[in-house]
C-alpha positions as CSV (number, residue, x, y, z in Angstrom):
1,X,21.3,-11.3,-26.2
2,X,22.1,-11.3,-22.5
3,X,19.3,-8.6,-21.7
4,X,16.9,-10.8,-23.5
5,X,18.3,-14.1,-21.5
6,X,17.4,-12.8,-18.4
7,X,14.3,-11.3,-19.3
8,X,14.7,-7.6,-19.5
9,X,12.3,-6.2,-22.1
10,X,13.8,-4.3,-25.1
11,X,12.2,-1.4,-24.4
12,X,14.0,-0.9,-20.8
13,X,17.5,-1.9,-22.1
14,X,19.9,0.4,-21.1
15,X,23.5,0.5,-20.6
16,X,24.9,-2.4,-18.5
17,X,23.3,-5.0,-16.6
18,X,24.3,-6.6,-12.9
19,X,23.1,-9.9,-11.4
20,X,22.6,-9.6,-7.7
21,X,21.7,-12.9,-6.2
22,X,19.2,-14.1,-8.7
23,X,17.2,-10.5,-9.5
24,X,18.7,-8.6,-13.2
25,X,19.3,-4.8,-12.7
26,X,19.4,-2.8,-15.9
27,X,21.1,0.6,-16.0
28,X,21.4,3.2,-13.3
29,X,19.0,2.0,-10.9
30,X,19.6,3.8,-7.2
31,X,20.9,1.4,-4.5
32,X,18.0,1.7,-2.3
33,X,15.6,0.5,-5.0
34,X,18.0,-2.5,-5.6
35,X,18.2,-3.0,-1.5
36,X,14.1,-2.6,-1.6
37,X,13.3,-5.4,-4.2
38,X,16.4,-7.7,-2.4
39,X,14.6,-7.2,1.1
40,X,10.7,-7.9,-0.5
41,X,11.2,-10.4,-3.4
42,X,7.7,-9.8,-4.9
43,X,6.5,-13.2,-6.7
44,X,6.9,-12.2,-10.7
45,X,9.4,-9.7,-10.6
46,X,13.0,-10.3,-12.4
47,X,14.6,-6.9,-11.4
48,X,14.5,-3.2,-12.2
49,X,15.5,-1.0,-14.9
50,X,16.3,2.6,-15.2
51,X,15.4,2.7,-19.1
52,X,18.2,5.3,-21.2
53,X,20.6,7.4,-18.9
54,X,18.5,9.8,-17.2
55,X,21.1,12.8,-16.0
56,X,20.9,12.5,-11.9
57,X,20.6,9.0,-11.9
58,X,23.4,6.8,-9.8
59,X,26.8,7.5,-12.1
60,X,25.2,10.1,-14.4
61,X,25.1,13.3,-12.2
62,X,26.2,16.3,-14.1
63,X,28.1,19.3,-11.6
64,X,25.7,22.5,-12.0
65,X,22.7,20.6,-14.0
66,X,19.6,20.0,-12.6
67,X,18.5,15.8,-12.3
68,X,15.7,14.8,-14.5
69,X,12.8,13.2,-13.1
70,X,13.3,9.0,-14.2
71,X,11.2,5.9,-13.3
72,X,12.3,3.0,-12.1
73,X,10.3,-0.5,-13.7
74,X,9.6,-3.6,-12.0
75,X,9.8,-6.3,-15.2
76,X,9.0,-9.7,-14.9
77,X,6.9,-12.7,-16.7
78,X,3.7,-10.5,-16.2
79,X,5.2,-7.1,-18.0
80,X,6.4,-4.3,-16.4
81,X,4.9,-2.0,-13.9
82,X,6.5,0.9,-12.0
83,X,8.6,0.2,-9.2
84,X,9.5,4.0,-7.7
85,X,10.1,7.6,-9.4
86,X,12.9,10.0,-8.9
């Protein structure tokens, strides 16, 4: 539906998406990622996506549990490609 309209692939779906001036963000993807792909604007890329709900990710940190490693993908016309690991 909407995901799909903007290009996210199905496989990095996630939660809840934001449009910020032109690029899709999908899920819990950390500010400075979104800041970093605002300030470069790479040719081919449509936004980032935190696939799932990694715990430790912006809005999912859990008091006394430890964060699990997540990767954040760069998706576009080409496919997706990784963007920056946390």
């Amino acid at each position: 539906a909407f995901q799909k309209r903007l290009g996210v692939p199905a496989d990095l779906s996630s939660c809840h998406t934001a449009i910020v001036d032109g690029l899709a963000f999908e899920g819990h993807v950390p500010i400075a990622d979104m800041k970093r792909l605002l300030a470069a604007r790479p040719k081919g890329i449509k936004g980032l996506a935190v696939p799932g709900m990694p715990i430790g990710s912006p809005g999912m940190e859990v008091a006394g549990t430890k964060a699990q490693p997540y990767s954040v993908m760069a998706f576009g016309p080409a496919g997706a490609r990784l963007f920056a690991r946390h």
